[in-house]
N, C-alpha and C positions, 0 to 999 in steps of 0.2 A: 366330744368333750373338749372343753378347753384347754389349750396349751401354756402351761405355765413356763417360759423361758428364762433365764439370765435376765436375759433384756427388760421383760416385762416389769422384775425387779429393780433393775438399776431403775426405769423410766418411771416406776410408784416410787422408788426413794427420792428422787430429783421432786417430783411432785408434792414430798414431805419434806422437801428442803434438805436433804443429805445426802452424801455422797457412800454409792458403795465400789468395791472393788471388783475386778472379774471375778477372783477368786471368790469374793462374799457372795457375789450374785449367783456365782454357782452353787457355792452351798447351800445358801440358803432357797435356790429354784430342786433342789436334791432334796431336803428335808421337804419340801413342800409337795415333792410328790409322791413322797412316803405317808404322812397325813394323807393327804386325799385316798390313796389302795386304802389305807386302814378305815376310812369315813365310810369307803365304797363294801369293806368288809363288812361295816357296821348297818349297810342299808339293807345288806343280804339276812337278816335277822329277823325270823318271822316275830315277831309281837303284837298279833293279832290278837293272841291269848293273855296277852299281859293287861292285867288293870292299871290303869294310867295313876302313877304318883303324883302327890302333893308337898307329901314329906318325903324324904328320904329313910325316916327310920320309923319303926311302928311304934314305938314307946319311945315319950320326952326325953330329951336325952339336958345330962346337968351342965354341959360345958355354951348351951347358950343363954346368952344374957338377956336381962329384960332394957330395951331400949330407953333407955336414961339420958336425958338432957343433963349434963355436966359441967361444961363451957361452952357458953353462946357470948361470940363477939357483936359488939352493935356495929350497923353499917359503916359507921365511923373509921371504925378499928380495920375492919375487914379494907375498909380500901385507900388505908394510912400510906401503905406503901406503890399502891396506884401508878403508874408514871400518868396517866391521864382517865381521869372523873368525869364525870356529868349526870346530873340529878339524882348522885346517888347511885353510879353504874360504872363498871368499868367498863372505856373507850379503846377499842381495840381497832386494826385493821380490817377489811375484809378478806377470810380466809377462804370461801366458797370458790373453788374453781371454776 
């Protein structure tokens, strides 16, 4: 299994452009391997016998809403505040490492 470190952390935050601290990096490499036992709890779970959901709940439930169109900006709007355009897109950097 993979070893999640501190380190692993500071070096994916450096890679998202942020800085963490040691202290951050340990906690949050601490919560992260509390997740995983409880993922690994989760994989121990026979559900061979379970029929596989679509919905979450057997009867409509009232609190979802029917997908309505409300306010639509024209591309215009959407890229009024842009710092840089072209044909209609926003021109960004390349982020892919």
């Amino acid at each position: 299994m993979t070893q999640y470190t501190p380190d692993t952390f500071k070096l994916l935050a450096k890679q998202l452009r942020f800085e963490l601290s040691d202290e951050e990096a340990i906690d949050i490499s601490n919560e992260f391997e509390v997740l995983i036992h409880q993922m690994n709890l989760l994989d121990k779970i026979d559900t061979s016998k379970c029929e596989p959901m679509v919905y979450p709940f057997e009867e409509e439930t009232s609190f979802m809403r029917e997908d309505v169109v409300e306010q639509v900006f024209t591309q215009e709007e959407a890229l009024l505040n842009a710092p840089q355009k072209k044909n209609g897109f926003f021109v960004t950097r390349k982020v892919v490492l």
